[in-house]
N, C-alpha and C positions, 0 to 999 in steps of 0.2 A: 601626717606630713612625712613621717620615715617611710610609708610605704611607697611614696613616690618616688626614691633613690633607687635607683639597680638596688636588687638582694643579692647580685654577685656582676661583679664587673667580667666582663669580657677578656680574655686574654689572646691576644691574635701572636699567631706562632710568631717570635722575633721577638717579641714587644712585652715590656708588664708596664701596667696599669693598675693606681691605688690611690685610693680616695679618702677625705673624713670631710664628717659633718656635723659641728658641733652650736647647738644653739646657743643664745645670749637667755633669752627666755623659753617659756615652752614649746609653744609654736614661733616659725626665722619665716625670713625669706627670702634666703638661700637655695641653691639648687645646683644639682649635677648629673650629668646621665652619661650614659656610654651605650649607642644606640649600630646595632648591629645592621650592616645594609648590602652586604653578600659577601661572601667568605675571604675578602679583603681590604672590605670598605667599616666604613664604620666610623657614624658620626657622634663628634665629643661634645659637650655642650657644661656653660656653666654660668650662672646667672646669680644678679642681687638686686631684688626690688628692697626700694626706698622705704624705711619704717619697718614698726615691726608691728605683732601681735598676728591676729585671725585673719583679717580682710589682706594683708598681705600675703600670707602662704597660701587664702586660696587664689588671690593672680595668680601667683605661682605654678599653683596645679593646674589654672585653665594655659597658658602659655607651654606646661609639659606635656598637656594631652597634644595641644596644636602642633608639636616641636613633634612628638612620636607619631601621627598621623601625617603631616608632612616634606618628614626626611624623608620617608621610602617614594615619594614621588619623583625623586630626583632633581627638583628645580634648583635653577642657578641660584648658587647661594644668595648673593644680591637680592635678587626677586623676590627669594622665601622668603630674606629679613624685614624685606618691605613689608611684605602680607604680617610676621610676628609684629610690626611693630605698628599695622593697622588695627591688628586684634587687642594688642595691649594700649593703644588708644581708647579704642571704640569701649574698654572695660574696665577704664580707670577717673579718678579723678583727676585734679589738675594738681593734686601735691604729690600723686604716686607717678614712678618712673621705673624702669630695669636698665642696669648695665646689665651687657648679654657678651658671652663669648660662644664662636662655633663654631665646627668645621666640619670638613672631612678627611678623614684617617685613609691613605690608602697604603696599604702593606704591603703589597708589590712591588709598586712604581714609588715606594719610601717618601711621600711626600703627603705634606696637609696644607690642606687649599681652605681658607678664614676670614671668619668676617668680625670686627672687633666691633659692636653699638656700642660705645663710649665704656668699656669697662677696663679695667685696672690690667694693662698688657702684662698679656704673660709672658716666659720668657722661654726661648729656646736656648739650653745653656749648652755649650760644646763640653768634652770631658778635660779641654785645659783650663774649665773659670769663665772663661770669654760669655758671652751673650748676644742674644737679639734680642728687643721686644716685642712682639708683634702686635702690632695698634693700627695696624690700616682696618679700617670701615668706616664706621661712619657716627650716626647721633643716638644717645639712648633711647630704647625705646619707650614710647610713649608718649614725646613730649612735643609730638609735631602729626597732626593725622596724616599726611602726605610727608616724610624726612625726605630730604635731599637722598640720590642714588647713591647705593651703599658700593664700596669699593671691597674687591676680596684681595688674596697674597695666596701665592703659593711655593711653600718652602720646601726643601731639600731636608733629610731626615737623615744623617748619617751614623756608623754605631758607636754607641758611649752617648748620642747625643739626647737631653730628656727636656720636654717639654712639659713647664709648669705655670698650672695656670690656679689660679686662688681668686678668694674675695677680700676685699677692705678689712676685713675683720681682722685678717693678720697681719697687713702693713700697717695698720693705724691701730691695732690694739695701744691700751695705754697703761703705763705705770700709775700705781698710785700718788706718783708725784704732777700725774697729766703729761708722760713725754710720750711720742709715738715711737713705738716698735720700729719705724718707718723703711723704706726701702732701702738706703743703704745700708744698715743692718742683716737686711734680708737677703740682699744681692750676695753679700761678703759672704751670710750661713750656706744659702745655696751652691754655694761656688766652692767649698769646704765640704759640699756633700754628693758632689753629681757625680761620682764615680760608685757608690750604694745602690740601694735598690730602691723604689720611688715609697715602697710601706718606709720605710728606714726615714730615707728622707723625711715623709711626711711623719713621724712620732717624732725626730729629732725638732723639726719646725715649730713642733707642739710644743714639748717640752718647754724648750726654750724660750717660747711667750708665755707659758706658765711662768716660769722661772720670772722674767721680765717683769708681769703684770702682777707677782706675788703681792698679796696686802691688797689689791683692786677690784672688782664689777669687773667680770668679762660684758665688753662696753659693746660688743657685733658678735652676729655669726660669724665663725670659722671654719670655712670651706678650701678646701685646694682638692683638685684632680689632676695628678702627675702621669706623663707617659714615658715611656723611655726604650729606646732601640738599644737592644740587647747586643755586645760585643761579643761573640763568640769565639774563642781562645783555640788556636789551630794544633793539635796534638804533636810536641817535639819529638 
């Protein structure tokens, strides 16, 4: 299952990018990629199928081979997520489902064009705190052979600004008293750390639900893949 994660994330000049993946059990199914698609493009991806154990992580793996054979085709985001979310039909039962997140990165033109199937919005945080979520698309996939037509966004990218996207694992981790981690928690830690580096960020987020969940079952996979446009500081 780890050999299906990038062995080293991408760094497009401008921008860092840092990821973890931590299981609940031996084999998650959780997933995230950072898929390279010409020397300013480059698609982010992050996914949580429903359950755990073996027959989840392998959907998993068949949805990452389809995800890395057709990004480089270029098809309108929309349409590809139709086709993911036929494939994840056509290879599941009726209790497995994926929240999916995905886009495209383009480092030029500073913007990321996305498609949300029902998964936990991520957020684009400005370096004052402020936020977006971004949750336009559409249904998870799987749970409809034919979903309704998926809607994309595309946002403005400016520097200081980091885009964070995660799974349930971390908004709902639980203390051993049963409270959730939950988002406004999360909202406030992040918004305390967007001006760091997104490795920084993501061990400080960790930490933290350690700390929280101390005496507990880590209860989900924990996953987040952070981006972040680099400020660069004008020599006085």
């Amino acid at each position: 299952q780890k050999g299906m994660l990038p062995a080293a994330l991408a760094q497009p000049a401008g921008y860092d990018i840092a990821a973890i993946n931590e299981s609940s059990m031996q084999v998650g199914g959780d997933y995230y990629d950072v898929i390279p698609l010409s020397d300013h493009e480059f698609a982010i991806a992050i996914g949580d199928v429903s359950g755990t154990r073996l027959p989840t992580s392998l959907l998993m793996a068949n949805v990452q081979a389809a995800l890395r054979s057709m990004a480089p085709l270029r098809l309108a985001l929309p349409e590809a997520t139709q086709r993911l979310n036929a494939l994840v039909y056509s290879n599941t039962q009726a209790d497995k489902f994926i929240t999916f997140f995905w886009g495209i990165l383009d480092t030029k033109a500073h913007t990321l064009t996305y498609v949300n199937a029902g998964h936990n919005p991520p957020y684009l945080m400005k370096p004052d705190g402020s936020f977006l979520p971004l949750s336009t698309g559409g249904l998870i996939l799987g749970v409809l052979d034919e979903a309704p037509p998926y809607d994309e966004e595309c946002i403005a990218i400016s520097p200081g600004d980091v885009i964070i996207t995660y799974t349930d694992g971390v908004n709902e981790a639980l203390s051993k008293d049963m409270e959730e981690f939950g988002n406004e928690r999360l909202e406030l830690l992040l918004a305390e750390l967007v001006d760091g580096s997104p490795s920084d960020l993501i061990h400080t987020v960790r930490e933290r639900i350690l700390a929280f969940t101390a005496g507990a079952k880590q209860s989900d996979d924990i996953t987040m893949l952070v981006v972040k446009r680099i400020r660069f500081r004008h020599p006085e």
